[in-house]
PyMOL Python script that loads the backbone (N, CA, C, O; Angstrom):
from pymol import cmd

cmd.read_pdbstr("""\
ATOM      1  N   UNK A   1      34.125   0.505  38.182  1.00  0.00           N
ATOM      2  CA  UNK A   1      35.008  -0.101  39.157  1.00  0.00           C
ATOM      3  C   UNK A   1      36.283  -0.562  38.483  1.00  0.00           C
ATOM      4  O   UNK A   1      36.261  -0.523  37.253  1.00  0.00           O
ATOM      5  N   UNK A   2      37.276  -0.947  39.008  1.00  0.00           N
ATOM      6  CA  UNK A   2      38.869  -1.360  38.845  1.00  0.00           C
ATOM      7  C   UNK A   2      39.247  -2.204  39.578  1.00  0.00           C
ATOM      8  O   UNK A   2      38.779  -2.393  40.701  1.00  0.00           O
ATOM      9  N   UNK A   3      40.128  -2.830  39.075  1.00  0.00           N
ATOM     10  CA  UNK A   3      40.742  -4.302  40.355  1.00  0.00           C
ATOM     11  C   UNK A   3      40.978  -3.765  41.503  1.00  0.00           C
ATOM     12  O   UNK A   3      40.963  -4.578  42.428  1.00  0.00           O
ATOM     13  N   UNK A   4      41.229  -2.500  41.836  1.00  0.00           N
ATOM     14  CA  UNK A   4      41.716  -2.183  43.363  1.00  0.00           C
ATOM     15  C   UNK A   4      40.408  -1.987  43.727  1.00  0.00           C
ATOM     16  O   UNK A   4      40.115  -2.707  44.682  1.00  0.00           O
ATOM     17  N   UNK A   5      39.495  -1.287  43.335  1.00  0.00           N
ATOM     18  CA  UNK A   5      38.141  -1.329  43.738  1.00  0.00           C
ATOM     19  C   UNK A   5      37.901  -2.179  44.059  1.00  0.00           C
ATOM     20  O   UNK A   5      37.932  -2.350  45.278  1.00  0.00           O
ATOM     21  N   UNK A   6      37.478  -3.340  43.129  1.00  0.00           N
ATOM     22  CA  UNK A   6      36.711  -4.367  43.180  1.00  0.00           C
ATOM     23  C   UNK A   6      37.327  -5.252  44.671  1.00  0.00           C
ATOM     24  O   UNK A   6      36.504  -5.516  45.548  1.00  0.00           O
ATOM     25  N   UNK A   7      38.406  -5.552  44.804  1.00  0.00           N
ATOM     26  CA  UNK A   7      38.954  -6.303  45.746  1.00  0.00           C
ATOM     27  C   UNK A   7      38.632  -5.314  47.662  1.00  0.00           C
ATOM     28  O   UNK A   7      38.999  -5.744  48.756  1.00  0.00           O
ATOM     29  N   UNK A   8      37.896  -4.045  47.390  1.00  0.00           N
ATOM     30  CA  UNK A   8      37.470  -3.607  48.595  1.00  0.00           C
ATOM     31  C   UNK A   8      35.675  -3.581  48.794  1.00  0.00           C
ATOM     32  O   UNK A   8      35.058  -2.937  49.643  1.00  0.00           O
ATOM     33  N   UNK A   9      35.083  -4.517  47.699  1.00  0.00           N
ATOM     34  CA  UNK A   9      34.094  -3.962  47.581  1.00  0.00           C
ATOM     35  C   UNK A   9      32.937  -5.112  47.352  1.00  0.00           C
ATOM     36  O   UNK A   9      32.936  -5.662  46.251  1.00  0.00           O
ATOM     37  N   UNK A  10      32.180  -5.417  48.102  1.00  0.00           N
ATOM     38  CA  UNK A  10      31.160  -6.941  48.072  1.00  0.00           C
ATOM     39  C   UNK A  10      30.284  -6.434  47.188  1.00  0.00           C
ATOM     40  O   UNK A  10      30.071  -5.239  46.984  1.00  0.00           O
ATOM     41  N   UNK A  11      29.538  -7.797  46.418  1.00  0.00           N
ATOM     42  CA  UNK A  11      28.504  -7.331  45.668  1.00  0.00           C
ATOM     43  C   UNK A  11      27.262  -6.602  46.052  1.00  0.00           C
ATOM     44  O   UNK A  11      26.586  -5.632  45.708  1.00  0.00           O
ATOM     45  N   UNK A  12      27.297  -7.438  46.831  1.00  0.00           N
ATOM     46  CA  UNK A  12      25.840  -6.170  47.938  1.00  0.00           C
ATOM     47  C   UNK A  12      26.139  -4.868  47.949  1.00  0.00           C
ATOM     48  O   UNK A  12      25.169  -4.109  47.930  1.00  0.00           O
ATOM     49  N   UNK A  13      27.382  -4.316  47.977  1.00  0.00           N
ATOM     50  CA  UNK A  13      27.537  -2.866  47.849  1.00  0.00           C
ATOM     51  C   UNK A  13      27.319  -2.189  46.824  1.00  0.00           C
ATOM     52  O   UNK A  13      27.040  -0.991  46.769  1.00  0.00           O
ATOM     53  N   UNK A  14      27.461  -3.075  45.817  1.00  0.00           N
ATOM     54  CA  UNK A  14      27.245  -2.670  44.722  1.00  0.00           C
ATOM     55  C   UNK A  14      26.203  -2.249  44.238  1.00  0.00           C
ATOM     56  O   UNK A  14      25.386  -3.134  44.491  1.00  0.00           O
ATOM     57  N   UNK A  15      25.342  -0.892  43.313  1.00  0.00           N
ATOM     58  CA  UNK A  15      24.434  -0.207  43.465  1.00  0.00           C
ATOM     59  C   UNK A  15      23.434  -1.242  42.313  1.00  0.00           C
ATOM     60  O   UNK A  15      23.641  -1.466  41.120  1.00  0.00           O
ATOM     61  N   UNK A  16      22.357  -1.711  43.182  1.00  0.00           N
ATOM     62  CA  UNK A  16      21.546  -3.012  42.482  1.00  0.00           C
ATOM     63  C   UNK A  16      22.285  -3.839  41.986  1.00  0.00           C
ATOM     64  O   UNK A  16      22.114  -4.026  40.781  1.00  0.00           O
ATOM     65  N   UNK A  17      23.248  -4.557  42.600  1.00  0.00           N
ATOM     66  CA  UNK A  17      23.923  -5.312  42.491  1.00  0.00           C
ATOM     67  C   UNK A  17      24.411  -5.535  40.820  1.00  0.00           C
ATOM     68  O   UNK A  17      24.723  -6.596  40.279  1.00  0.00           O
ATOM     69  N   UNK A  18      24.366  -4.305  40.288  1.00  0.00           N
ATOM     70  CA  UNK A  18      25.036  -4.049  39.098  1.00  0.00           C
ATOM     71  C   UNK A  18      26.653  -3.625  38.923  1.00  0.00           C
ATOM     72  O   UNK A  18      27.202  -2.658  39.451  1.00  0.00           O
ATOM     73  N   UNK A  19      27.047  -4.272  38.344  1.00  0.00           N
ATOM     74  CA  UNK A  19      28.803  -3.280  38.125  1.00  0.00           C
ATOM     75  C   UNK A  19      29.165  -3.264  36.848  1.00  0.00           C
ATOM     76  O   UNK A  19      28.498  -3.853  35.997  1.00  0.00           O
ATOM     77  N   UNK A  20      30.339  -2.542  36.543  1.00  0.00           N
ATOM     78  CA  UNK A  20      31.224  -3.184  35.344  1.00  0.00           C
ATOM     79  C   UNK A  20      32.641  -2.523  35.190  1.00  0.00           C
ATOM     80  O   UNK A  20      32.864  -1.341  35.451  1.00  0.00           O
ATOM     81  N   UNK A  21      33.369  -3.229  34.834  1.00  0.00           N
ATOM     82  CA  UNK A  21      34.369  -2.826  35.145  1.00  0.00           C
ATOM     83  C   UNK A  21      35.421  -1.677  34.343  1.00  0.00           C
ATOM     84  O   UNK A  21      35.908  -1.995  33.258  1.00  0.00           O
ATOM     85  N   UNK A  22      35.643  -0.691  34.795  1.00  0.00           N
ATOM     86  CA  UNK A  22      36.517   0.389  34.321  1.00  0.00           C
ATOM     87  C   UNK A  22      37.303  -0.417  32.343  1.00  0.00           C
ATOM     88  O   UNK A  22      36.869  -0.285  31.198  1.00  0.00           O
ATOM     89  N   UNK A  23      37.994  -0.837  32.660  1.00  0.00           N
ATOM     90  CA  UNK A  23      38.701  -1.833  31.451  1.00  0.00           C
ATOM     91  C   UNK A  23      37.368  -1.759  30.015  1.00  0.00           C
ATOM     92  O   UNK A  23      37.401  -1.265  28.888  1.00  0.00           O
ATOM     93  N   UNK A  24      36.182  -2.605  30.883  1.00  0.00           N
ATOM     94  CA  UNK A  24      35.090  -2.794  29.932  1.00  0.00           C
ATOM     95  C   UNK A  24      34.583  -1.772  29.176  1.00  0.00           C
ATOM     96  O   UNK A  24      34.317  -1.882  27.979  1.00  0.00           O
ATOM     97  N   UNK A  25      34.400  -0.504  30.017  1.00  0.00           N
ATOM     98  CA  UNK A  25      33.489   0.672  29.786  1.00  0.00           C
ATOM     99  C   UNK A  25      35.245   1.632  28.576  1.00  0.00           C
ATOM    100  O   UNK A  25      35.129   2.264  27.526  1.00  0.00           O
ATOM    101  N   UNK A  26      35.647   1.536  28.813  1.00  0.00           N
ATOM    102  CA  UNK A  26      37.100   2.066  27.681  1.00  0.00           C
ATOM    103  C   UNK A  26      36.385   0.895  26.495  1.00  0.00           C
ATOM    104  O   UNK A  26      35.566   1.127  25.605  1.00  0.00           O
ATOM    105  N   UNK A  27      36.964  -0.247  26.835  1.00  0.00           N
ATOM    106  CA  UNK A  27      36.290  -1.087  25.904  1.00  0.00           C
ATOM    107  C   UNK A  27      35.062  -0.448  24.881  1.00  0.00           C
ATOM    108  O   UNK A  27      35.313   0.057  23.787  1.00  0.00           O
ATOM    109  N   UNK A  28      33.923  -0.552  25.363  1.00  0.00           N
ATOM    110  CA  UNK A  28      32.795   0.217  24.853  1.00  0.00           C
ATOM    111  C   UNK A  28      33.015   1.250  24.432  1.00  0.00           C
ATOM    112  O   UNK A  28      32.999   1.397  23.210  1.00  0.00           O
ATOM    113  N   UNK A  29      33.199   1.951  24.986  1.00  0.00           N
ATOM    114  CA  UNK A  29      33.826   3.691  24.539  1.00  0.00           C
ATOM    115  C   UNK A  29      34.614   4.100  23.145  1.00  0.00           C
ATOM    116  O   UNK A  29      34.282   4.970  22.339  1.00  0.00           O
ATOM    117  N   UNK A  30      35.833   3.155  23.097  1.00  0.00           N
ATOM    118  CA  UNK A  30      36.408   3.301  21.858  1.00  0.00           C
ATOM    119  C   UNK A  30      35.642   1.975  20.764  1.00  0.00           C
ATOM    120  O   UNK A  30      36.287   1.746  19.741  1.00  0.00           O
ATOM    121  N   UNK A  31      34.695   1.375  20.914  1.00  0.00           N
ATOM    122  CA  UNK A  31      34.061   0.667  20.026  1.00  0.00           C
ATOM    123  C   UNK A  31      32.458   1.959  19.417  1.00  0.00           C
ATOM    124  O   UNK A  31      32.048   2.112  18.266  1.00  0.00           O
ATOM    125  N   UNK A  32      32.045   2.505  20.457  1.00  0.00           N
ATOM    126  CA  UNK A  32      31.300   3.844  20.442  1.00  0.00           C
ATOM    127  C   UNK A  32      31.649   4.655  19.079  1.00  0.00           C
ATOM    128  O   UNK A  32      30.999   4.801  18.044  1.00  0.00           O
ATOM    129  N   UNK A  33      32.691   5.039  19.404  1.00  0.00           N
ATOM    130  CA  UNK A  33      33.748   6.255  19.145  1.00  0.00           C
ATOM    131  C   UNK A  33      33.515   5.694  17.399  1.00  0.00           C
ATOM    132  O   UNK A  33      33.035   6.597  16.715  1.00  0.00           O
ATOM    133  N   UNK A  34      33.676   4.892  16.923  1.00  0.00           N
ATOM    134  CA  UNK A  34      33.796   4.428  15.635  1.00  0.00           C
ATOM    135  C   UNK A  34      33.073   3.326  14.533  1.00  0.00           C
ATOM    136  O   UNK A  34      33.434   2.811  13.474  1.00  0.00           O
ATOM    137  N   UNK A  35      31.717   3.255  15.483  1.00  0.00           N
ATOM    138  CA  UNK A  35      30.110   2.833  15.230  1.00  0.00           C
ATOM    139  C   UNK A  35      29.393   3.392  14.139  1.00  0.00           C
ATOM    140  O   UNK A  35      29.085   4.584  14.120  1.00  0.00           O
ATOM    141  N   UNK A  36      29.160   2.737  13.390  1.00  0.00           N
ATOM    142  CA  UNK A  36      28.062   3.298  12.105  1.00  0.00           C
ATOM    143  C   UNK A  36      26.848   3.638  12.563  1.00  0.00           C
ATOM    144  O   UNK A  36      26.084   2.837  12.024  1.00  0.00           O
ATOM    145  N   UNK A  37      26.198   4.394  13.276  1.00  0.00           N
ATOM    146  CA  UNK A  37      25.218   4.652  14.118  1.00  0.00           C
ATOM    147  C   UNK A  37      24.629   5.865  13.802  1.00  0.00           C
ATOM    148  O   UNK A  37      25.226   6.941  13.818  1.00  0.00           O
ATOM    149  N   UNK A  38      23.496   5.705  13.523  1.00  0.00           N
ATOM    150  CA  UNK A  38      23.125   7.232  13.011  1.00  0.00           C
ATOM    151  C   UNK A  38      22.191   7.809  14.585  1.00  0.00           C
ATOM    152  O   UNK A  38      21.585   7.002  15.290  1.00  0.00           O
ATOM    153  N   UNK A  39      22.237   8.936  14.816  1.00  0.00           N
ATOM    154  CA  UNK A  39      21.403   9.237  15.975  1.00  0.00           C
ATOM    155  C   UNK A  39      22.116   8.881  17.349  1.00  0.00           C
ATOM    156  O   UNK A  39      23.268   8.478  17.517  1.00  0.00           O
ATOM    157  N   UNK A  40      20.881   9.198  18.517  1.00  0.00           N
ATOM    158  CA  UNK A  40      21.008   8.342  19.755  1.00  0.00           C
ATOM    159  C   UNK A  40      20.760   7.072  19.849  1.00  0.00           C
ATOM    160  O   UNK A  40      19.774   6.504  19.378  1.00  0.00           O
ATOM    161  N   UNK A  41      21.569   6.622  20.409  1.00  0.00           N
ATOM    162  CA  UNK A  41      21.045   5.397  20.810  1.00  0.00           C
ATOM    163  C   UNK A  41      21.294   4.877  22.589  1.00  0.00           C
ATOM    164  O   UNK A  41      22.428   4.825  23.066  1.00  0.00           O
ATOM    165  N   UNK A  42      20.506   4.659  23.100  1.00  0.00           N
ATOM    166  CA  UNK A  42      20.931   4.907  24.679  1.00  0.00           C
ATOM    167  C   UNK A  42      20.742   2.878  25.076  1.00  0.00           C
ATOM    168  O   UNK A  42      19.995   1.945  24.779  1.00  0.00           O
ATOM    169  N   UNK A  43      22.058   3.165  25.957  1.00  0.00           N
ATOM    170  CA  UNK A  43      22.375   1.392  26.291  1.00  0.00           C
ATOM    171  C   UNK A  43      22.729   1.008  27.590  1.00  0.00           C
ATOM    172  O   UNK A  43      23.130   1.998  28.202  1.00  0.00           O
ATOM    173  N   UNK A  44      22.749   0.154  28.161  1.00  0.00           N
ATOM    174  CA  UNK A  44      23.449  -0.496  29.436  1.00  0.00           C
ATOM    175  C   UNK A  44      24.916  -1.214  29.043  1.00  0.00           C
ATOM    176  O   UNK A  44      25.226  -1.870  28.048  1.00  0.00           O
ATOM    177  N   UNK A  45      25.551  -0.896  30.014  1.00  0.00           N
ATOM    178  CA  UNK A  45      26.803  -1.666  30.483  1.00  0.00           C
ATOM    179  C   UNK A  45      27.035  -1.995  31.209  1.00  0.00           C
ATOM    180  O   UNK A  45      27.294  -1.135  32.051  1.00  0.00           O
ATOM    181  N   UNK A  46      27.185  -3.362  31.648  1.00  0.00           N
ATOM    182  CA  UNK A  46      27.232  -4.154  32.689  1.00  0.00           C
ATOM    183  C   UNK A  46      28.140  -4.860  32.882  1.00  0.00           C
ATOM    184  O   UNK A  46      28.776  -4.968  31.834  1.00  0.00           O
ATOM    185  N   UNK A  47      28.520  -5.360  33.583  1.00  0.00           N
ATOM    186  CA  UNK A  47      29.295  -6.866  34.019  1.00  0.00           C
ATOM    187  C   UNK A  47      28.165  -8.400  33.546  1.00  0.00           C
ATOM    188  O   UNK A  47      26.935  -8.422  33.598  1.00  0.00           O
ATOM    189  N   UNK A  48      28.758  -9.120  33.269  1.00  0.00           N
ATOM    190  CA  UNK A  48      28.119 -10.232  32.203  1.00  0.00           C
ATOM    191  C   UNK A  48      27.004 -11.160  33.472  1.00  0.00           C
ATOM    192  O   UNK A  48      27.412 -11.875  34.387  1.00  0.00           O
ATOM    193  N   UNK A  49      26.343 -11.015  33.314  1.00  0.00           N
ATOM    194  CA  UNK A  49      24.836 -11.507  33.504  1.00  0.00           C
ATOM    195  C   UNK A  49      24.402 -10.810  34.655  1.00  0.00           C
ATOM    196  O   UNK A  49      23.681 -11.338  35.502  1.00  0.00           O
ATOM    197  N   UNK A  50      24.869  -9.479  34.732  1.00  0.00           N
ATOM    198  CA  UNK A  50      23.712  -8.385  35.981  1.00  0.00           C
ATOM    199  C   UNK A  50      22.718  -7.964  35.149  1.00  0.00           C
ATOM    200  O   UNK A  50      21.537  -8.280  35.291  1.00  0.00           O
ATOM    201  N   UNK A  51      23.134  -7.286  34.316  1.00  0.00           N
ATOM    202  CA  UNK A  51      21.486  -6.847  33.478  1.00  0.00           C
ATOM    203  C   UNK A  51      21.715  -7.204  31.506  1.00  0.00           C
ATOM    204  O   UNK A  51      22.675  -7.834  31.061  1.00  0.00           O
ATOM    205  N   UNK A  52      20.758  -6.705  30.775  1.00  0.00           N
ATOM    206  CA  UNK A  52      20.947  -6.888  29.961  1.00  0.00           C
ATOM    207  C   UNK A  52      21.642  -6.220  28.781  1.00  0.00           C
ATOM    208  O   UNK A  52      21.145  -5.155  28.415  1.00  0.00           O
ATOM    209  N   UNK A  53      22.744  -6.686  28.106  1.00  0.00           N
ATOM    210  CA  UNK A  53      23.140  -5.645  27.729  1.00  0.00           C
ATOM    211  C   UNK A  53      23.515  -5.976  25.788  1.00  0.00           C
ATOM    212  O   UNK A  53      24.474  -5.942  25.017  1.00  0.00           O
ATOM    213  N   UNK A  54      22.462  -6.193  25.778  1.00  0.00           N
ATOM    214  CA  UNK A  54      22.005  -6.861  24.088  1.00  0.00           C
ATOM    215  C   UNK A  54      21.836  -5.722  23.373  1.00  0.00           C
ATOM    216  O   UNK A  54      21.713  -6.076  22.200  1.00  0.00           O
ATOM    217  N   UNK A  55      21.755  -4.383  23.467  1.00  0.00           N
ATOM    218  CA  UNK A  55      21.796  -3.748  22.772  1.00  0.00           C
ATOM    219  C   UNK A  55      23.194  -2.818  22.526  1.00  0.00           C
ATOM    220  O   UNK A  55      23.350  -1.944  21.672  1.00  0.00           O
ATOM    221  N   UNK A  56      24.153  -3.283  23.541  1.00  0.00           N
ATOM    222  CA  UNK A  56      25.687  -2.869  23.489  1.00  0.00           C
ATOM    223  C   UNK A  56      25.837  -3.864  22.334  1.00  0.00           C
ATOM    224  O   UNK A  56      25.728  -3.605  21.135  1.00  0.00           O
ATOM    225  N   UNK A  57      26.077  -4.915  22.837  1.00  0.00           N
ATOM    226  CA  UNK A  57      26.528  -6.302  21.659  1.00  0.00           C
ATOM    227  C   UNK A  57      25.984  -5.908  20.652  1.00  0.00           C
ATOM    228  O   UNK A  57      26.900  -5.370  20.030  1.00  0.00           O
ATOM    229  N   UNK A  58      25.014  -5.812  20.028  1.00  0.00           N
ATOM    230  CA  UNK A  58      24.276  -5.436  18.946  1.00  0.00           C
ATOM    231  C   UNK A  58      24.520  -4.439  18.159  1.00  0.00           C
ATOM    232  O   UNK A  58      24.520  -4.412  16.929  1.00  0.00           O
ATOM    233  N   UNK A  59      24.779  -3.416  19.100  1.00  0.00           N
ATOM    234  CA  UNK A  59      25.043  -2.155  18.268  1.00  0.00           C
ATOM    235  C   UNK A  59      26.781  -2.240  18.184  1.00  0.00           C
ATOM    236  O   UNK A  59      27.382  -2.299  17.111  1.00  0.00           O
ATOM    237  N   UNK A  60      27.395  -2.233  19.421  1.00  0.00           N
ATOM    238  CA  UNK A  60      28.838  -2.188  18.701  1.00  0.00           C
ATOM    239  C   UNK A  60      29.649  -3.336  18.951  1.00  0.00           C
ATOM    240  O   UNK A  60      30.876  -3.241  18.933  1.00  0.00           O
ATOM    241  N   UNK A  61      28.831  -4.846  19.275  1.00  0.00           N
ATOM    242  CA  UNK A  61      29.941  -6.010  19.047  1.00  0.00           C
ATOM    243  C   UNK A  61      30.623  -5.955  20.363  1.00  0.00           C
ATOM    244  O   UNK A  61      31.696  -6.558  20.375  1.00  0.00           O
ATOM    245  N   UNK A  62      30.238  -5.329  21.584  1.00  0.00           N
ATOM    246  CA  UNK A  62      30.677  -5.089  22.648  1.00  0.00           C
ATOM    247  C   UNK A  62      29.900  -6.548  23.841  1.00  0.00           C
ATOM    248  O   UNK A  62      28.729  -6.869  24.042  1.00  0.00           O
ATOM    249  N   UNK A  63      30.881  -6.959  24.249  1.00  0.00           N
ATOM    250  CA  UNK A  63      30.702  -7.604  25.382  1.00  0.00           C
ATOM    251  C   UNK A  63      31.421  -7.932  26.575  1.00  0.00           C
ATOM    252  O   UNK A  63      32.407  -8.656  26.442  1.00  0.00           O
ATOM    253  N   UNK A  64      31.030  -7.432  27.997  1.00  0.00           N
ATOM    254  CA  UNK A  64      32.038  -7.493  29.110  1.00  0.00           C
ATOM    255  C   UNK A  64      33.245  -8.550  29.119  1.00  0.00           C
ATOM    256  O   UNK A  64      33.084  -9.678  28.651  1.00  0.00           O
ATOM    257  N   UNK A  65      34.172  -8.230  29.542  1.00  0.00           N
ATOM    258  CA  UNK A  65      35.385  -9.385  29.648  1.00  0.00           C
ATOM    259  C   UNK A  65      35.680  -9.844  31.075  1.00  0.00           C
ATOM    260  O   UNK A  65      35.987 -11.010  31.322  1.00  0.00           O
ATOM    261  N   UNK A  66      35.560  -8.730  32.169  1.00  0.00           N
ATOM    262  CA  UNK A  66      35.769  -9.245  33.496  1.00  0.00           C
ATOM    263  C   UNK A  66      34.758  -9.258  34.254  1.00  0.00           C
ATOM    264  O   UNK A  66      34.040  -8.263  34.355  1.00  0.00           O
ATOM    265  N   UNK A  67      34.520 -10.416  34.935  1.00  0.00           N
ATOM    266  CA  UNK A  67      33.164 -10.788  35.656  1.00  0.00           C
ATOM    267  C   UNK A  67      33.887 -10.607  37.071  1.00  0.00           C
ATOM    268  O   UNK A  67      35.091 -10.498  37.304  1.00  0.00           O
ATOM    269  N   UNK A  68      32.701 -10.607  38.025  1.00  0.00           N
ATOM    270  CA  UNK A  68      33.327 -10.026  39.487  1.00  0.00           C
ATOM    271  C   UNK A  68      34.119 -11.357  39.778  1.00  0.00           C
ATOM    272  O   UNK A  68      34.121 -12.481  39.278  1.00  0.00           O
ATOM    273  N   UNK A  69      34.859 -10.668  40.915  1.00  0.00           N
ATOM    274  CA  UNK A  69      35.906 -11.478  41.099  1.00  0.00           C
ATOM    275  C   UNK A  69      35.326 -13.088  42.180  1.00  0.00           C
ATOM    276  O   UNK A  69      34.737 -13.022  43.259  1.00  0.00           O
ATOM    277  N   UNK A  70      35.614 -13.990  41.664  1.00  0.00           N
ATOM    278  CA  UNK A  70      35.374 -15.336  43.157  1.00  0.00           C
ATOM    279  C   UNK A  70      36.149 -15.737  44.166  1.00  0.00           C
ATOM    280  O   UNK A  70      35.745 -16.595  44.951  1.00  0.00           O
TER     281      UNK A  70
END
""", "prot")
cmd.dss("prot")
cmd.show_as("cartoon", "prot")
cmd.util.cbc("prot")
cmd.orient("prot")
């Protein structure tokens, strides 16, 4: 999702009331991109307290910045 998204879009719509936001997932992506990581490693990305996402932080120091909007 993206701020123009987000501002058309209730949490209930949201698929298991999970999101995260476009910004975040670049975020992750270029922290990915340049990870000492040997192998797969398969993770969640979320928006900060929908699910858990301790093994993003963990593995690349990654943690959401924009929480849904109030």
């Amino acid at each position: 999702l993206d701020d123009a998204a987000l501002t058309h879009m209730s949490e209930e719509q949201a698929e298991y009331g999970a999101f995260v936001h476009l910004d975040d997932v670049a975020a992750a992506t270029q922290r990915a991109l340049v990870a000492a990581v040997e192998g797969h490693v398969r993770m969640i990305l979320c928006g900060p307290g929908a699910f858990d996402a301790t093994l993003a932080r963990q593995t690349l120091g990654w943690r959401p910045q924009r929480a849904w909007p109030s």
